[in-house]
RORODO-53175 format. One record per residue: x, y, z of N, C-alpha, C, CB in turn. Coordinates in pm, whole numbers. Glycine has a CB too. Example, Ala and Ser with C-alpha at 12.3 -4.5 7.8 and 13.67 -1.06 7.14 Angstrom:
BEGIN
R      n_u      n_v      n_w     ca_u     ca_v     ca_w      c_u      c_v      c_w     cb_u     cb_v     cb_w
R     1319     -569      780     1230     -450      780     1320     -330      780     1131     -447      905
R     1285     -225      708     1367     -106      714     1290        3      787     1408      -60      572
***
This chain:
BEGIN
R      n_u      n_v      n_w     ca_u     ca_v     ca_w      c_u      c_v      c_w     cb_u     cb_v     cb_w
R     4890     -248    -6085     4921     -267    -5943     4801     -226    -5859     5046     -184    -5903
R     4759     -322    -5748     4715     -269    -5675     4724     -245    -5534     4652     -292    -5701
R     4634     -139    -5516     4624      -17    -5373     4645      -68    -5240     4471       54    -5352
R     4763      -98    -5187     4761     -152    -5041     4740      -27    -4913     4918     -234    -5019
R     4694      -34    -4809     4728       51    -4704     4690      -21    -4552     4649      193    -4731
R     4699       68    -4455     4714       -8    -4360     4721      113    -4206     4854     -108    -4403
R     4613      113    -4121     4636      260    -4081     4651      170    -3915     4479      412    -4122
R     4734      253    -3858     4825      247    -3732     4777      333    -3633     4969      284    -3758
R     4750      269    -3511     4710      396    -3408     4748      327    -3277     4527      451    -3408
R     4824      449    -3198     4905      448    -3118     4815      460    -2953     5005      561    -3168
R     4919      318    -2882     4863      279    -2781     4953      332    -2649     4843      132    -2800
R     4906      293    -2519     4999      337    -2414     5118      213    -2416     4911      356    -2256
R     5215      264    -2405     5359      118    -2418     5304       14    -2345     5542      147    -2332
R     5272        4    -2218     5193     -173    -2167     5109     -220    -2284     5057     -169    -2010
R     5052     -155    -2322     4947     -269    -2442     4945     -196    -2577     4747     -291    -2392
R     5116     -269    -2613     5124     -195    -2741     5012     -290    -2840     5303     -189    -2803
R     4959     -199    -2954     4884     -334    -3062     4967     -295    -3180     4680     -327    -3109
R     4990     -413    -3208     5063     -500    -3345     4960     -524    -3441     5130     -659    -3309
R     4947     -436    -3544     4841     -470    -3607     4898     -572    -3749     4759     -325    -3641
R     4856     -657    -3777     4907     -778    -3858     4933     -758    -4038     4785     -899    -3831
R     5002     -757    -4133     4991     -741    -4255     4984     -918    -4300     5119     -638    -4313
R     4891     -951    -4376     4922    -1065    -4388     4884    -1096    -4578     4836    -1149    -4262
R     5000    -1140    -4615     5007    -1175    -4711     4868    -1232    -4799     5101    -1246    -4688
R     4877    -1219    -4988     4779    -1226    -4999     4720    -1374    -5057     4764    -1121    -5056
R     4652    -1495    -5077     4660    -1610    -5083     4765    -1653    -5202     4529    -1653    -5092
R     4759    -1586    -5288     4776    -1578    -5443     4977    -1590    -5395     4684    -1382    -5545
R     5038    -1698    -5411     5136    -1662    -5438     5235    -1549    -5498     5133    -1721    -5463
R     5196    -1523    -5626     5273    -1417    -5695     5266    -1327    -5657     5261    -1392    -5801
R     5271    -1233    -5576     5250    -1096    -5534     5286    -1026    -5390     5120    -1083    -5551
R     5357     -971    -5431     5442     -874    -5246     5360     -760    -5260     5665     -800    -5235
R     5391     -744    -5188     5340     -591    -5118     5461     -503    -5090     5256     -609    -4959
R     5413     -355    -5184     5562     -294    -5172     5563     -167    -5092     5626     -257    -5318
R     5622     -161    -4952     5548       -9    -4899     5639      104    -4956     5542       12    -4709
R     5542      193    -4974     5621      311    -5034     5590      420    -4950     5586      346    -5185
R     5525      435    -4867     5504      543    -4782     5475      526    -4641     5411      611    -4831
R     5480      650    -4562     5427      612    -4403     5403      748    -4369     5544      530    -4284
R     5310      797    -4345     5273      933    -4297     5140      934    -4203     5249     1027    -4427
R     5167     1036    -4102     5096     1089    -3971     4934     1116    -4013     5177     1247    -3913
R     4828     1086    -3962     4729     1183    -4019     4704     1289    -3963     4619     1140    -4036
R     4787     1362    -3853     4779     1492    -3799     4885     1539    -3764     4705     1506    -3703
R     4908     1661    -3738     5052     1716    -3683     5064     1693    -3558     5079     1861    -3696
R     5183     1641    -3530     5257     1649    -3363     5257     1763    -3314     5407     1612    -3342
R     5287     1717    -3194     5343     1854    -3115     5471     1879    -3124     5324     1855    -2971
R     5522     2007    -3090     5690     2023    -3184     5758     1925    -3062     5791     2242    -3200
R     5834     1873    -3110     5979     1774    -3060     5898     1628    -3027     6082     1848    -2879
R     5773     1607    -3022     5679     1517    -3006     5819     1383    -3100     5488     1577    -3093
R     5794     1292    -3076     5884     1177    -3182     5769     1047    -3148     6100     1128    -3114
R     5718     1012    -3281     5669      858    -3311     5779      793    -3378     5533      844    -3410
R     5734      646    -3339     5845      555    -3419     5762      425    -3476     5984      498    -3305
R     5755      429    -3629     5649      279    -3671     5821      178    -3636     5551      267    -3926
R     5682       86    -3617     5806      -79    -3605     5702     -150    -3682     5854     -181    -3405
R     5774     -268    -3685     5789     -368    -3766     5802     -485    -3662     5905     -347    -3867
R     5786     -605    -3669     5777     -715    -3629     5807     -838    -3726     5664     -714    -3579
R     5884     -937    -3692     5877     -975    -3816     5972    -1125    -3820     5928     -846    -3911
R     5935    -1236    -3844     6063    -1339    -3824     6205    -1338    -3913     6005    -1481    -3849
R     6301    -1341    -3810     6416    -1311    -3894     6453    -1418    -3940     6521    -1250    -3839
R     6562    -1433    -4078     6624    -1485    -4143     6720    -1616    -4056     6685    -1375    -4210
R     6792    -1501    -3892     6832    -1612    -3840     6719    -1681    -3758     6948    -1584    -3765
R     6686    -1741    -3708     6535    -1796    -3701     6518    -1906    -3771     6432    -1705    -3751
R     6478    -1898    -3889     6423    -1964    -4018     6565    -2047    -3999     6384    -1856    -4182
R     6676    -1999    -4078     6815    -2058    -4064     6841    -2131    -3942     6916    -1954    -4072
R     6813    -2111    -3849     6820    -2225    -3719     6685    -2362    -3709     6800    -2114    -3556
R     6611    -2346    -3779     6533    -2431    -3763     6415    -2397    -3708     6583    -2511    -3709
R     6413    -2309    -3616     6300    -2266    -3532     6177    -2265    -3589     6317    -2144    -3483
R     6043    -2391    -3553     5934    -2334    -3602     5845    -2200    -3503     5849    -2462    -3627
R     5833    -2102    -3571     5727    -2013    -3527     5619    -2057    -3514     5707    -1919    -3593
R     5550    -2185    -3585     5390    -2211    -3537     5416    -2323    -3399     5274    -2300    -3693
R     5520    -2352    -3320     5511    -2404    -3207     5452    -2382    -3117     5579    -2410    -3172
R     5409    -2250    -3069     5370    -2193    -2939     5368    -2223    -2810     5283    -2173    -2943
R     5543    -2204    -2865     5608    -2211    -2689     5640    -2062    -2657     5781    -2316    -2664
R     5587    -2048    -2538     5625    -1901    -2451     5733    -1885    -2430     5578    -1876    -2324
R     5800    -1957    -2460     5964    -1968    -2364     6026    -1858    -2482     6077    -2182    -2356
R     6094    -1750    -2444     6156    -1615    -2473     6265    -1661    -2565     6213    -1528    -2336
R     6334    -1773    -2532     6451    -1804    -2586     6445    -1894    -2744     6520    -1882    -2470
R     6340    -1895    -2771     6274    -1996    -2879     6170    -1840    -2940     6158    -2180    -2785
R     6158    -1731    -2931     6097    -1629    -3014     6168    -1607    -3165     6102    -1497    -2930
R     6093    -1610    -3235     6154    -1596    -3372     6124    -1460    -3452     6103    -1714    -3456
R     6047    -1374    -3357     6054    -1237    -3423     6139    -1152    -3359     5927    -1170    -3432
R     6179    -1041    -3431     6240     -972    -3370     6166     -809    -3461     6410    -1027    -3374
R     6185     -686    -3375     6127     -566    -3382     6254     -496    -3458     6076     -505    -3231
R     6217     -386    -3510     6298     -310    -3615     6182     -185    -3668     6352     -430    -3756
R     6290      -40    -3610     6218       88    -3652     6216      117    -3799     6281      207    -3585
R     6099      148    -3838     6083      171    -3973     6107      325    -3992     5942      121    -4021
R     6062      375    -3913     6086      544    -3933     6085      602    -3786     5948      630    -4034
R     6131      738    -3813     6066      826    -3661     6035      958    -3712     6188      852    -3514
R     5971     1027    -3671     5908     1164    -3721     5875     1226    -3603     5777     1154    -3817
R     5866     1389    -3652     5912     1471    -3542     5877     1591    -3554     6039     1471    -3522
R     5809     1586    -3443     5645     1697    -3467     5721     1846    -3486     5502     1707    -3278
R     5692     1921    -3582     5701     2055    -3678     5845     2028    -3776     5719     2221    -3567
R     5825     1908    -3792     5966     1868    -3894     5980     1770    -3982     6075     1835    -3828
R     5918     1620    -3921     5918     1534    -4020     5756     1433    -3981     6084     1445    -4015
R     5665     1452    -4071     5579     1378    -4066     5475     1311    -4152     5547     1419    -4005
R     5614     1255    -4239     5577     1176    -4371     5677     1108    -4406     5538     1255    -4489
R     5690     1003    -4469     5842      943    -4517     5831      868    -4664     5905      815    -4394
R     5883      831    -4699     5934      751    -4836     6001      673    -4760     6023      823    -4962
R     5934      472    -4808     6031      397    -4743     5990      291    -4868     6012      356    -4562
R     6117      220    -4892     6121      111    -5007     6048      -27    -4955     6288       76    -5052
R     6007      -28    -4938     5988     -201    -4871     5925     -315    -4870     5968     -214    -4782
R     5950     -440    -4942     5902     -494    -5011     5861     -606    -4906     5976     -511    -5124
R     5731     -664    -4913     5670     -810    -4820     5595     -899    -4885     5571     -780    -4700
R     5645     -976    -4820     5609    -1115    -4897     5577    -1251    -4795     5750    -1156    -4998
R     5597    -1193    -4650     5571    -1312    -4558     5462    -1189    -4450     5756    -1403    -4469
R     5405    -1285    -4367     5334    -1249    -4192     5423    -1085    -4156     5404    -1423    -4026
R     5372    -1030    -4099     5446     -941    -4016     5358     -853    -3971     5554     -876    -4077
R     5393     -799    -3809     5319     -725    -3780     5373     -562    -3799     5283     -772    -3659
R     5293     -461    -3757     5291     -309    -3762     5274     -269    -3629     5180     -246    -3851
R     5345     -147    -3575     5321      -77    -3445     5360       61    -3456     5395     -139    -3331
R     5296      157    -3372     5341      278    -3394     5349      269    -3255     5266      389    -3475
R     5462      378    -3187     5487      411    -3061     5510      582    -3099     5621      315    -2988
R     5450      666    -2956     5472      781    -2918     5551      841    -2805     5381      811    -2914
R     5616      974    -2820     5672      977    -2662     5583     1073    -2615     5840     1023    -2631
R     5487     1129    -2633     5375     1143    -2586     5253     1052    -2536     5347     1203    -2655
R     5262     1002    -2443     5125      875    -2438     5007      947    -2470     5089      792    -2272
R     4966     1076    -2410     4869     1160    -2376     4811     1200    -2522     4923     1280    -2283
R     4898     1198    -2624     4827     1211    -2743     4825     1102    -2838     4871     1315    -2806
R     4704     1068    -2867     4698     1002    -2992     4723      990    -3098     4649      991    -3016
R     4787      932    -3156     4910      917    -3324     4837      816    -3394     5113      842    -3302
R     4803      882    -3538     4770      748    -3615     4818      771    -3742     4617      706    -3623
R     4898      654    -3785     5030      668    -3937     4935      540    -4007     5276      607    -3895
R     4935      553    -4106     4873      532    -4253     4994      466    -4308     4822      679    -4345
R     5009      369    -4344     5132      284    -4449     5051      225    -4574     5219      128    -4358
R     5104      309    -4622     5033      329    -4802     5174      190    -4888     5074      600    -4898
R     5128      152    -4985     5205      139    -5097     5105       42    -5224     5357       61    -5040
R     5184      -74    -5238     5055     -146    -5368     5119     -284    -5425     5029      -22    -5542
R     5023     -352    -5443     5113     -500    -5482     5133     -502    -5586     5064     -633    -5464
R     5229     -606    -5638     5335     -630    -5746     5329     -765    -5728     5486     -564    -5732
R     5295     -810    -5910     5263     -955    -5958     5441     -955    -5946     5157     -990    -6141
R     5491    -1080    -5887     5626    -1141    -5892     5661    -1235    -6009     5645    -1216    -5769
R     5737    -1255    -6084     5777    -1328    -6167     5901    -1455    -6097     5824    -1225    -6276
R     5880    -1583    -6156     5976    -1651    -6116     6109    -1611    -6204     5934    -1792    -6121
R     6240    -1612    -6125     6381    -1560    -6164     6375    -1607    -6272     6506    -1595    -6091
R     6378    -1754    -6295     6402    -1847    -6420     6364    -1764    -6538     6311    -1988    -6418
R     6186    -1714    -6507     6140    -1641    -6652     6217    -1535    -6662     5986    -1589    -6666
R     6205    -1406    -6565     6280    -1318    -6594     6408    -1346    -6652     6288    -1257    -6501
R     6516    -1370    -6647     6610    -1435    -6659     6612    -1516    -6873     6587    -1545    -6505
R     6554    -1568    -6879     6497    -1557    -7031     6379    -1489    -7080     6472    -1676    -7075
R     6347    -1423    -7019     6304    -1248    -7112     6384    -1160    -7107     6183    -1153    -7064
R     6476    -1157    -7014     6578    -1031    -7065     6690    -1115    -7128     6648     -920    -6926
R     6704    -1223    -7193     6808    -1296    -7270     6784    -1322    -7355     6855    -1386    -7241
R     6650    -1369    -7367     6578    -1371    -7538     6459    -1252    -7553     6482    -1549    -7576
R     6457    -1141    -7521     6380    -1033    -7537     6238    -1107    -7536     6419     -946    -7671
R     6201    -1186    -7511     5999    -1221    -7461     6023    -1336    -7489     5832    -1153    -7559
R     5928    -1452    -7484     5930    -1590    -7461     5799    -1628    -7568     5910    -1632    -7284
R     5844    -1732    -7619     5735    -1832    -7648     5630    -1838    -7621     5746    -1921    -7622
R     5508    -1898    -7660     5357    -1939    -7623     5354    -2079    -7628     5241    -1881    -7721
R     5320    -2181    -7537     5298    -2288    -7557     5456    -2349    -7602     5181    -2290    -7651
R     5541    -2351    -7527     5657    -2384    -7567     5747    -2363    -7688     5647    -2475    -7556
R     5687    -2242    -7750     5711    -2214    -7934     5910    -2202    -7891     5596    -1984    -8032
R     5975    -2210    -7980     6078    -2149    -7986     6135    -2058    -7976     6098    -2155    -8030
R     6232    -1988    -7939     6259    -1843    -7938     6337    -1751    -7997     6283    -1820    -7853
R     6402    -1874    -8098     6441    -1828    -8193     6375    -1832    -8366     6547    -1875    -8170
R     6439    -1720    -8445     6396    -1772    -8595     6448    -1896    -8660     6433    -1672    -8694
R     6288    -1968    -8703     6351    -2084    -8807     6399    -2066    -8892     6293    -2162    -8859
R     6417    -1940    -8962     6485    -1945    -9107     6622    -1939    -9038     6446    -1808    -9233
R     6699    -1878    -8895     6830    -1907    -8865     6876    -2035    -8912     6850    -1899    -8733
R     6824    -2132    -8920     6842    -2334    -8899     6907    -2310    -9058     6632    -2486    -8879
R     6818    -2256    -9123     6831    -2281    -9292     6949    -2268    -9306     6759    -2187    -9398
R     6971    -2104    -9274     7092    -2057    -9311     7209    -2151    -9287     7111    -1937    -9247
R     7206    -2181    -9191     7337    -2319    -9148     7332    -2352    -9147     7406    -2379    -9096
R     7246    -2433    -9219     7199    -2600    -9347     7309    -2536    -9482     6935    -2611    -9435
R     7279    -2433    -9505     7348    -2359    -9688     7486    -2347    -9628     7274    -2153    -9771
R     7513    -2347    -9484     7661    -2261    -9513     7747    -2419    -9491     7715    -2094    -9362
R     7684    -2518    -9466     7776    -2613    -9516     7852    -2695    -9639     7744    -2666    -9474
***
């Protein structure tokens, strides 16, 4: 696997920046985040919140293309979603499962404007398998080379004799 990361730094709310994760050419492979942590301590009760950006499912399911670029609000196909919040002399590190495989952007917000926040989103990519294969490697314990069979030929024999 390899080393993904991705470091976040926090703007005044008018000009939040969305910093972009973008998939890697290579089909087979997501990106799995496994972490999100501060690179300095808050101030106590201080609260950041990473978001996420990201086109939803309903979206896609309605038809909506995202590469249109129409301004019109009512035709937006992303929608925002908190990934964590942390909370200065208490929480400022997390464990998060999360697996990507399409566009999406990153944001960190503070309720401090006056101080600067910057979160690090660590994790690492993962070669994907199509279902189909998986699906006959865990049914025939490993697969063929070059279309070989996957079972033993001497099975055939045997129930050639038992007739």
């Amino acid at each position: 696997a390899m080393f993904f990361g991705l470091k976040l730094q926090s703007s005044s709310k008018t000009t939040q920046k969305w910093i972009p994760y973008v998939p890697p050419p290579e089909d087979n492979f997501s990106c799995h985040i496994s972490q999100i942590a501060l690179t300095k301590p808050l101030k106590p009760n201080q609260r950041v919140y990473v978001k996420i950006r990201t086109e939803t499912d309903e979206a896609a399911l309605a038809g909506i293309d995202p590469m249109m670029g129409n301004d019109d609000d009512e035709t937006d196909t992303k929608e925002e979603f908190v990934l964590c919040a942390f909370i200065g002399n208490a929480v400022e590190s997390t464990s998060v499962n999360l697996v990507l495989r399409d566009y999406c952007e990153f944001t960190v917000e503070t309720t401090d404007s006056g101080n600067e926040v910057e979160a690090h989103v660590t994790g690492y990519y993962v070669p994907e398998y199509d279902e189909d294969e998986e699906a006959a490697m865990r049914m025939y314990g490993g697969g063929g080379e070059d279309g070989e069979e996957m079972y033993d030929e001497d099975d055939d024999e045997d129930e050639d004799e038992d007739e």
